[in-house]
Backbone as numpy.savetxt, mean C-alpha at the origin, in Angstrom:
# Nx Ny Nz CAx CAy CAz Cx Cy Cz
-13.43 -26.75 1.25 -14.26 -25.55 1.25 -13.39 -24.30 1.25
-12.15 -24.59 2.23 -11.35 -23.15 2.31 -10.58 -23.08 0.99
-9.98 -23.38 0.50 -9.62 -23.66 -1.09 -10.80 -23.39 -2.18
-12.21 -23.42 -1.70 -13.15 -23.12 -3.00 -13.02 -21.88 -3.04
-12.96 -21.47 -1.78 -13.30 -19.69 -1.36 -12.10 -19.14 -1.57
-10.82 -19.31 -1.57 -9.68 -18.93 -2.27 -9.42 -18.54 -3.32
-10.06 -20.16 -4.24 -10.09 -19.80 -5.56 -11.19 -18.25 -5.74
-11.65 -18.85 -5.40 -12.83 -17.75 -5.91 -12.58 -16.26 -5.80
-11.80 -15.90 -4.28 -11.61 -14.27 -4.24 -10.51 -14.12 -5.44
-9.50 -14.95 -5.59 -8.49 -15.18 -6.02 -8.90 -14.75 -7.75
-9.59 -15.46 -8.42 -10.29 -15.13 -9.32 -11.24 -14.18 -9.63
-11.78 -13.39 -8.65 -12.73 -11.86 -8.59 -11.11 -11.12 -8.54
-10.08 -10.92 -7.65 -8.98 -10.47 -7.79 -9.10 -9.70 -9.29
-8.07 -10.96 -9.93 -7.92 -11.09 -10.94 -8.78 -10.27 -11.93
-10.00 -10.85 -12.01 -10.94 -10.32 -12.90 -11.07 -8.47 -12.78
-11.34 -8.29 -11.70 -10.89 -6.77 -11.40 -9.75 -6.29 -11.77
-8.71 -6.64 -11.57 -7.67 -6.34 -11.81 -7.38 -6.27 -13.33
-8.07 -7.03 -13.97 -7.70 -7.21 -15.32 -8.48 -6.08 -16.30
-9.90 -5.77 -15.39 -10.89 -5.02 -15.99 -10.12 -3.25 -15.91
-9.91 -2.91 -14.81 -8.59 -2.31 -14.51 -7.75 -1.58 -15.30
-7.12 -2.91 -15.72 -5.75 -2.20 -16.34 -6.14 -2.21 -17.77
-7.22 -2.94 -18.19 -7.95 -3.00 -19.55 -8.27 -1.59 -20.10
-8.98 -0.79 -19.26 -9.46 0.62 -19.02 -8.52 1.60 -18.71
-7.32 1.66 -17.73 -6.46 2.04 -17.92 -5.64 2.29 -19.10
-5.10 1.27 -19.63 -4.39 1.68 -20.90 -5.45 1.84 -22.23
-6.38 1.76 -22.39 -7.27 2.67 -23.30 -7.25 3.94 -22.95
-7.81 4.19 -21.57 -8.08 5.31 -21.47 -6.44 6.45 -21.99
-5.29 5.81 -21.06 -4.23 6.49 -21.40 -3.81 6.20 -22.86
-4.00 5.49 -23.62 -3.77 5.55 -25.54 -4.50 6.93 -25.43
-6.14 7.23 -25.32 -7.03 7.74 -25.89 -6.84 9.31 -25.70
-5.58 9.66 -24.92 -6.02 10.75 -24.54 -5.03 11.48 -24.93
-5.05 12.03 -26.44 -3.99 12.79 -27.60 -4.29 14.43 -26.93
-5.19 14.94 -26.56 -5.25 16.46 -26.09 -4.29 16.46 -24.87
-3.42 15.69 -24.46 -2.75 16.10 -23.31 -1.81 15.56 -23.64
-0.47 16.34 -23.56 0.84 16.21 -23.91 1.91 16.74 -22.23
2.67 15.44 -22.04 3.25 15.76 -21.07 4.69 15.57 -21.40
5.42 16.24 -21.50 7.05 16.19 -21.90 8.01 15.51 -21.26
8.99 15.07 -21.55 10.24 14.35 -21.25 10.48 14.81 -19.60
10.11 15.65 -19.20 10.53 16.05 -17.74 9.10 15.35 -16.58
8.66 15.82 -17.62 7.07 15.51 -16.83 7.45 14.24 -16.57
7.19 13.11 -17.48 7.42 11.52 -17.78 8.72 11.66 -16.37
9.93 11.89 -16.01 11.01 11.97 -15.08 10.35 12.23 -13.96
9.50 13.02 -14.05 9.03 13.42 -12.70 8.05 12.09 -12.21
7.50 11.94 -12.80 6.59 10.50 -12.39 7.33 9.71 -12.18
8.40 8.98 -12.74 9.19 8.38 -12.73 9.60 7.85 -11.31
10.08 9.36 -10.96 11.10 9.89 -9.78 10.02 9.45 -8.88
8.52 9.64 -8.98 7.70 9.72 -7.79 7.53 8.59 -7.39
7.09 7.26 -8.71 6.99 6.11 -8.04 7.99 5.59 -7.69
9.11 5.69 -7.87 9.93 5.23 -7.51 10.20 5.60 -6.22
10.06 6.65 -6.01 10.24 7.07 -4.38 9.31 6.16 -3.63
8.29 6.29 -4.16 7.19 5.83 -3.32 7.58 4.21 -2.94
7.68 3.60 -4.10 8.21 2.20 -3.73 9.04 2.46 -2.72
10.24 3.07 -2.49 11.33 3.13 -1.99 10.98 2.94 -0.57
9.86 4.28 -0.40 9.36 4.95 1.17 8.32 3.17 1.47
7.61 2.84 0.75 6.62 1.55 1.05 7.58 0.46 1.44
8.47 0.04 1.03 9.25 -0.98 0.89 10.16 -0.94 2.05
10.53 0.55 2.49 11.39 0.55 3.66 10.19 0.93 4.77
9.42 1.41 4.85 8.27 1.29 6.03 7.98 -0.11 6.33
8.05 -1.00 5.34 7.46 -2.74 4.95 8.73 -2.89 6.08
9.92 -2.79 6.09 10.49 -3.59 6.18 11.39 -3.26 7.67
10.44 -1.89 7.88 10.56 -1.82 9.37 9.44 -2.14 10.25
8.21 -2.61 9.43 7.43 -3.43 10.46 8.03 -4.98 10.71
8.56 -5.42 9.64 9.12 -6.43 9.69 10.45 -6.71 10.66
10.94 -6.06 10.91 12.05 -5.88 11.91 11.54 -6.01 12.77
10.78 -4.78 13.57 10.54 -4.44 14.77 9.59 -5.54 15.23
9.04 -6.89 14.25 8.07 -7.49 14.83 9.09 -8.73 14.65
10.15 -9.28 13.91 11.00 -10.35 14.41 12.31 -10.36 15.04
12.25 -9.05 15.68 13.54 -8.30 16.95 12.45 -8.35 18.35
11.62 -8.15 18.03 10.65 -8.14 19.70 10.22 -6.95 20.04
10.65 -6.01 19.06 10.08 -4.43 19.84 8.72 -4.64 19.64
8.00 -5.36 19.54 6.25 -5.13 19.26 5.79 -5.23 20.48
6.43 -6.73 21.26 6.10 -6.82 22.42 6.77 -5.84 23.71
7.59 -4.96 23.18 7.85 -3.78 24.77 7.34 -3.01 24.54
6.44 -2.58 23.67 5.51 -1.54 23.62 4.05 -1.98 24.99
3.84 -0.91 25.91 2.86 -1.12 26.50 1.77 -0.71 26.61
0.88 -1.78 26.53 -0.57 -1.35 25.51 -1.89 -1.58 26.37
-0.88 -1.12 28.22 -1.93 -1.34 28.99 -2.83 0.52 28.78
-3.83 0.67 28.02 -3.97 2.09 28.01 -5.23 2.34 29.03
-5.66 1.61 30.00 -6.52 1.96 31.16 -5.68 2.82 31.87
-4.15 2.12 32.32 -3.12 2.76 33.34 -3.50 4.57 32.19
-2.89 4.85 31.16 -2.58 5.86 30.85 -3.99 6.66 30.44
-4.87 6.07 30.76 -5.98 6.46 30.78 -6.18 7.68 31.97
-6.52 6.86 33.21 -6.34 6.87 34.31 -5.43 8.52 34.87
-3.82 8.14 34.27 -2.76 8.93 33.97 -3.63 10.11 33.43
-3.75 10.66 32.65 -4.26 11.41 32.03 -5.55 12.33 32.55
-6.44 11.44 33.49 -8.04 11.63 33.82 -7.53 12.55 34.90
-6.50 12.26 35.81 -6.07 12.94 36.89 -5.28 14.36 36.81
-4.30 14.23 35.56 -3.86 15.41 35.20 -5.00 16.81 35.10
């Protein structure tokens, strides 16, 4: 049963995804009134790429901090600082 339901999101995924990028690159062929130049194109470039950069190293400091142990010294009793706070 857990494998039918797999397939299945697994395949709506997909199907979205495909409908997507189907529409996507039509839409971007279709659209001759807008001209963006050699710098422009760099600048996008530059952006996703950053962006990967910034996602990939955020990724990979949750990943640290959760197989080094800092997840667990964080203290997440927040009644105490509740409390803390109500009195201030």
């Amino acid at each position: 049963m857990l494998f039918a339901k797999n397939k299945i999101i697994i395949s709506l995924f997909l199907a979205v995804l495909s409908i997507v990028l189907f529409f996507s690159i039509k839409l971007w062929f279709n659209w001759d009134f807008i001209t963006i130049s050699s710098h422009g194109f760099f600048a996008i470039l530059i952006c996703v790429v950053m962006s990967f950069v910034i996602g990939s190293g955020l990724m990979a400091l949750a990943f640290f901090s959760s197989k080094y142990g800092y997840d667990e010294k964080v203290d997440h009793d927040l009644e105490s600082l509740i409390d803390k706070f109500k009195k201030s």
